[in-house]
N, C-alpha and C positions, 0 to 999 in steps of 0.2 A: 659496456653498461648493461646493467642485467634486467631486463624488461620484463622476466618472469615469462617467456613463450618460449623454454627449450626446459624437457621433461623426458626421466628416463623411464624405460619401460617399466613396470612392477611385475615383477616375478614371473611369469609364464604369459603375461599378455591377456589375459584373457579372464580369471575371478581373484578376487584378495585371498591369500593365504587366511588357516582360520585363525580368529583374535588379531588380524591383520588392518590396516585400511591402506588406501590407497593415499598417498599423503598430495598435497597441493601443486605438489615438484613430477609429479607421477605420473603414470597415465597408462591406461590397457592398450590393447590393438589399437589403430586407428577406427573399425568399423566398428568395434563397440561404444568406441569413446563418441565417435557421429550418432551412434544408437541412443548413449547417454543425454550429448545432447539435447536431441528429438523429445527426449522424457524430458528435462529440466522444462521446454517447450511448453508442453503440455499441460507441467504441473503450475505451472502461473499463466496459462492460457485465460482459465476464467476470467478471476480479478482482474489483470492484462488488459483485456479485452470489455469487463465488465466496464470498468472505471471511464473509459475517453467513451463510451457513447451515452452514459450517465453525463458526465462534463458538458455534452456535445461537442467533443472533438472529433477528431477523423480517426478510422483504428485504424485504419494503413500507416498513418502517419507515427501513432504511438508504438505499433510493433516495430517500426522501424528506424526512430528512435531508443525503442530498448536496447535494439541490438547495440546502437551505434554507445549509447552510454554503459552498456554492460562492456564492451570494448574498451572506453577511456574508465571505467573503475578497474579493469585486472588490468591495464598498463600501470595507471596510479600506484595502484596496493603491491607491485612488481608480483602479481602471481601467488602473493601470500593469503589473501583473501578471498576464498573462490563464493561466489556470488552473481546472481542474476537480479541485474535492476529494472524492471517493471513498473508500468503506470501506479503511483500515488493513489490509493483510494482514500487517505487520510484530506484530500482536495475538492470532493463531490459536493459539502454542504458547500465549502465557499465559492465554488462555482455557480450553483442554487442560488445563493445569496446575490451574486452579484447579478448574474442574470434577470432575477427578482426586481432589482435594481436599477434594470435598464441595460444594463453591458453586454457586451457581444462576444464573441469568442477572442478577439483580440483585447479585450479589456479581460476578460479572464488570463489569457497567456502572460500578459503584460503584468498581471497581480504576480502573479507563480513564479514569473520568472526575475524579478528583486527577490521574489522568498531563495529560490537558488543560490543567486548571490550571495545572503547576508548566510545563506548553509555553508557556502564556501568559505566564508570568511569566518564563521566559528569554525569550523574544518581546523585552519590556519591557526586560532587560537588554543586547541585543544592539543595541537600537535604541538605548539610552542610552550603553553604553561600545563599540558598537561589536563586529566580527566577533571581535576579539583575542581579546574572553572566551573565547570557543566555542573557540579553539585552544589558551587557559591550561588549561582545563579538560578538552580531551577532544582532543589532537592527533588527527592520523589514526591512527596507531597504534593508539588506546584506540578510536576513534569505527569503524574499520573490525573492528575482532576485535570490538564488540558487535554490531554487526550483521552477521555472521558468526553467533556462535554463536545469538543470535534466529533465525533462518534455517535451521544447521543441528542447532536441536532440536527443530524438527518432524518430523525423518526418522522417529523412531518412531510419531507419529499416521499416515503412512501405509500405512506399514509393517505396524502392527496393527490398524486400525479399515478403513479404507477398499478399500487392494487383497485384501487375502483375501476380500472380499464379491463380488470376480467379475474374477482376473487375468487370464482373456484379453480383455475387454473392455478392464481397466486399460492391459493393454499396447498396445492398439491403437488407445488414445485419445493415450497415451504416442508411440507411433509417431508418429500422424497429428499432433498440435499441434507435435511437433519438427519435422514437413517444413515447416507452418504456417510455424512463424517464420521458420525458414533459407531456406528455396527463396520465397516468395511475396515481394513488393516491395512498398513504397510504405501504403498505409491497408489493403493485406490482410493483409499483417504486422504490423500493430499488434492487431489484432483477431484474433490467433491462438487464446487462449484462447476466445473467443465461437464459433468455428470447431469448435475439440476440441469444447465444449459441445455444439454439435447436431448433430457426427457421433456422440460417446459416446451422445445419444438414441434418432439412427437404427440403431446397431450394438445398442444394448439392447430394441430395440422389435423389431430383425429375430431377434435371439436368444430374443429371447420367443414368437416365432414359431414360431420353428424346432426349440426343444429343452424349450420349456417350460419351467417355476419352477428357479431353482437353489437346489439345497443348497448354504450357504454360512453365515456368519458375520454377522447383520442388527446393522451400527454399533456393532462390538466385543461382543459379547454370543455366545452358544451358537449354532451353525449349525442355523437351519429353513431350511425349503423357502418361498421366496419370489418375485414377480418381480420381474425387473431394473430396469424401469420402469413403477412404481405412478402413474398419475396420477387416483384417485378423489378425490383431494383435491382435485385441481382442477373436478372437476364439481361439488363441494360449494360451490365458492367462490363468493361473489357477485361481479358485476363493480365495485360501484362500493362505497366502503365503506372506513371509516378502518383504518389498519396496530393492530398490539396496540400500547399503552403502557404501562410499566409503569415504577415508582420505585424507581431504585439505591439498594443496600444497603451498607455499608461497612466491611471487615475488615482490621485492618491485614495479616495473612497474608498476603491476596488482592492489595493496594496492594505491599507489597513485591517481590511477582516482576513487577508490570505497570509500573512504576517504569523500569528501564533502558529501556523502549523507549521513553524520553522521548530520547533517544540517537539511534536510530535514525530518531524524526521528525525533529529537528534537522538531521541528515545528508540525510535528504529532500528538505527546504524547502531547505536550501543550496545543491543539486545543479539544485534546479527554478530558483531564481533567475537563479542563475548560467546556464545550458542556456538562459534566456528573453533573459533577455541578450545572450547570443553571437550566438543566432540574430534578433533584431530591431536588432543592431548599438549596442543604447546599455546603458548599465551601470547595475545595478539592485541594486548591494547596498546603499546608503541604503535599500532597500526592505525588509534580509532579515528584521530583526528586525520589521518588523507582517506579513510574510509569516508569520512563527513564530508571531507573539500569534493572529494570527485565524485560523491552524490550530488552535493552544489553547482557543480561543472556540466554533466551530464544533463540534470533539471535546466539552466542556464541556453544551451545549446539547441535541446528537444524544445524548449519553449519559443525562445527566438527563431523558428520555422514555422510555430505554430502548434507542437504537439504539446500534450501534457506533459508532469512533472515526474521524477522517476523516483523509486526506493527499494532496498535490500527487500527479497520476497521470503517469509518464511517460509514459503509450500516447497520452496525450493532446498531449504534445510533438512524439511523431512527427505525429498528424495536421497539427499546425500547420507542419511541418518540409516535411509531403510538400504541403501548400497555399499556402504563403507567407502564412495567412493567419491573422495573431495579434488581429485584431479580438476583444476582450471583449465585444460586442454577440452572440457566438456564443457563447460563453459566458452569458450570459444566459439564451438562447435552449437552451441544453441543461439548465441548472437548472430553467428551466419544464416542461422533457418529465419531469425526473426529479421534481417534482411531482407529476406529471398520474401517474406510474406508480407514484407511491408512494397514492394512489389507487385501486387496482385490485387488489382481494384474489386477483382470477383469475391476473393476472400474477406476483404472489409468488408462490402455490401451484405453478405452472409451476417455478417457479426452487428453490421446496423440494424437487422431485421427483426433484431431480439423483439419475442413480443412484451409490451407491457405488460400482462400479468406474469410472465416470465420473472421481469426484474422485478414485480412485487413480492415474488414469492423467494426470490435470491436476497435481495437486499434487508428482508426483516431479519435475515441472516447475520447478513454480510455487515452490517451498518451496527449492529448490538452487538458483534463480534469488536469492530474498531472500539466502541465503545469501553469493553469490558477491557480490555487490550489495558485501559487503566487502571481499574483496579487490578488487574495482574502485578499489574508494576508495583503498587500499595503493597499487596502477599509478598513480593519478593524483597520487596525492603523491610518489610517489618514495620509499616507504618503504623500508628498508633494514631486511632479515629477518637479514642478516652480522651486525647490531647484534644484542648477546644484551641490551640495555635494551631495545627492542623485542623481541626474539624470547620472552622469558622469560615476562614478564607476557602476551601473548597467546597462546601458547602454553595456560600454566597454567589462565587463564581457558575458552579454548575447550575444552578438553576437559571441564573442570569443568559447563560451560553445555550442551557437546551430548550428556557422559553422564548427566546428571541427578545428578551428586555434593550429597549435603548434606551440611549442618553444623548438629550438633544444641547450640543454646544452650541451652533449658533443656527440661523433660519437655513442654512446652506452643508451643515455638516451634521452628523451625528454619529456615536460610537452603539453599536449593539452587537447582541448575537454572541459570536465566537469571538471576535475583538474584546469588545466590554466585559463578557466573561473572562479572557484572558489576562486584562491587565487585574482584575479585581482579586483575581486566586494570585499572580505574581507579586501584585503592589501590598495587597494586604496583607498577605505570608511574613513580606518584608519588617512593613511597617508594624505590625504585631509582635515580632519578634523583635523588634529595637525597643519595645515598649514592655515585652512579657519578664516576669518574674525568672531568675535562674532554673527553678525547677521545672521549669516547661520547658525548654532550648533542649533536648534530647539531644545526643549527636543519632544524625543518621547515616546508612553507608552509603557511598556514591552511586551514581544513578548505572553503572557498568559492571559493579561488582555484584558478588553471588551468581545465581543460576539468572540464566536469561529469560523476559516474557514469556518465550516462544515454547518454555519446558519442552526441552527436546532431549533424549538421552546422550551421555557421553557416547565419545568413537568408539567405548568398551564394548558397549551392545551392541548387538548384532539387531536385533527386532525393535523398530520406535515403539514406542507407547502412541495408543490406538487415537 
């Protein structure tokens, strides 16, 4: 049975011939390929990292579920799919939300981990009837206004909890991660966020220096006097020592608003396939639906311990894009480091200590980033905004989704937010279009074909685009 974990050497062991890559089946020396790994590491470090102490999860726990789910997707995909699966940032508002709500961390895992489920089981449908489903169901239209409004209803999380805790730092972490991405090239630029991360340190550590505790706002709550960058927690930590576990609790409340972003992994894993594809030159959508199931799997797993939810990381396409080298032996080899560091209570604590204007100045990033993530999807299909059967239903949804609009069913329940906006862009799409005139029903192309969100060059180039 062929597992996809026995790969021949390429060519010399050591770089790709030129116009060459390393293909999925491949792999350099061992000490480069552990080298590669250590990169893939890094280059989903931030997000990684960012995402489960935004959730309030534990990061030991989430790096060490990456590894364990990046593991069971390259058994799934048999080694065809090289990929690193990473903490979910597409989860942060409805984590917010429920919390907001009342929910604890085990009612947050307990939402996320049915959404894994019901991934798994599209997974299963996609692989059986094919990509068509994905497109009867959620054209780009509907698939890019939900991940839009996922995206842009976290604006208020930073807006009230994170940058009022210390905006000149915000902004100059904000500054610095924008020159990050734009200005730097090649595996610096993917690692932009990891970059903000430990300048937002050094600029919190030299202002603690310099002006002492700030008055401010400690994680939405009353402004005390506090400093920028507390890290006694980390002298408390032991180095070596298991992450918290803890058993998801289950509300349908809580399940309801974490639901749609079953949506926006879909669009994920279709985007990574497709991107992997282009660039290794062979076509991989036979692959998308067990790329979908053992994202569902992986999330399912990592949740029921207690960690967050996992997804295909783009920063990790750029590295394969800027090395030519898509060997899953590296992949491997980075699942094992994120192991080893999900191990290490002193290395979480490090990652919990992020200071709040830190993530203020990350997330106004990071969060319009998810956002725009949709309309990319609109560019790449050719969506047509002239059409009011498209313009209406997304429209109505996003605002619904990014003002926190509810709808009160009865004294004990009610639909808002990201939920309410989601069924409104999908039911209305529906219901418009059973109702719209022939000359409005366009065909659209399915949500997997053309160039991927992620515009990433083919395996042809040698240099990403910047």
């Amino acid at each position: 049975m062929n597992l996809g974990v026995r790969w021949t050497v390429h060519g010399d062991g050591r770089t790709p011939a030129p116009g060459a890559v390393v293909r999925p089946d491949e792999r350099l020396s061992w000490p480069r390929t552990v080298g590669l790994g250590a990169q893939h590491v890094v280059a989903m470090f931030g997000a990684s990292f960012v995402a489960p102490v935004l959730m309030g999860l534990d990061p030991n726990l989430a790096i060490m579920m990456s590894g364990v789910a990046t593991a069971i997707f390259l058994l799934a995909t048999r080694g065809t799919v090289p990929s690193y699966l990473g903490c979910s940032l597409s989860f942060v508002g409805v984590a917010a939300t429920i919390r907001a709500s009342g929910g604890d961390s085990a009612t947050v895992t307990g939402a996320v981990l049915v959404v894994g489920a019901v991934l798994f089981l599209a997974g299963l449908a996609v692989q059986r009837f094919g990509a068509r489903i994905i497109h009867a169901a959620m054209p780009p239209i509907v698939t890019g206004a939900v991940v839009m409004l996922i995206g842009f209803n976290l604006a208020p999380v930073t807006a009230s909890t994170y940058w009022p805790q210390d905006q000149w730092t915000a902004l100059l972490v904000m500054l610095f991660t924008g020159l990050a991405v734009v200005c730097l090239r090649g595996f610096w630029s993917r690692i932009a966020i990891f970059l903000g991360l430990v300048f937002g340190y050094a600029v919190s550590w030299l202002f603690d220096l310099a002006f002492g505790k700030i008055h401010s706002p400690l994680g939405g709550a009353e402004a005390v006097d506090h400093w920028r960058l507390d890290l006694s927690g980390v002298a408390k930590a032991d180095w070596v020592g298991l992450p918290s576990f803890h058993a998801p609790a289950f509300e349908w409340s809580a399940i309801l608003v974490a639901l749609p972003v079953v949506i926006a992994l879909i669009a994920e894993n279709a985007g990574h396939v497709k991107a992997v594809g282009e660039m290794t030159g062979r076509s991989l959508d036979d692959r998308l639906g067990t790329a979908i199931a053992a994202d569902g799997v992986g999330s399912v797993l990592s949740t029921a311990v207690g960690g967050p939810p996992n997804t295909t990381y783009s920063e990790n396409i750029g590295v394969m894009a800027a090395t030519r080298v898509y060997s899953t032996a590296a992949y491997w080899a980075a699942a094992g480091f994120a192991l080893l560091f999900g191990l290490c209570p002193k290395f979480g604590a490090v990652v919990a200590a992020i200071p709040g204007g830190v993530l203020g100045g990350i997330t106004v990033i990071l969060y319009g980033m998810i956002g725009l993530l949709g309309a990319q999807i609109w560019i790449n299909a050719g969506v047509d905004l002239r059409n009011p059967l498209n313009l209406v239903p997304a429209a109505a949804g996003i605002i619904i989704g990014v003002g926190g609009v509810s709808l009160k069913i009865t004294d004990n329940f009610e639909l808002g937010g990201i939920a309410l906006g989601t069924i409104v862009v999908i039911t209305g799409y529906h219901v418009l279009r059973a109702f719209a005139p022939a000359h409005l029903k366009t065909a659209e192309p399915l949500l997997d074909s053309g160039t991927s969100s992620y515009d990433q060059p083919s395996g042809k180039d040698d240099e990403p685009r910047p």
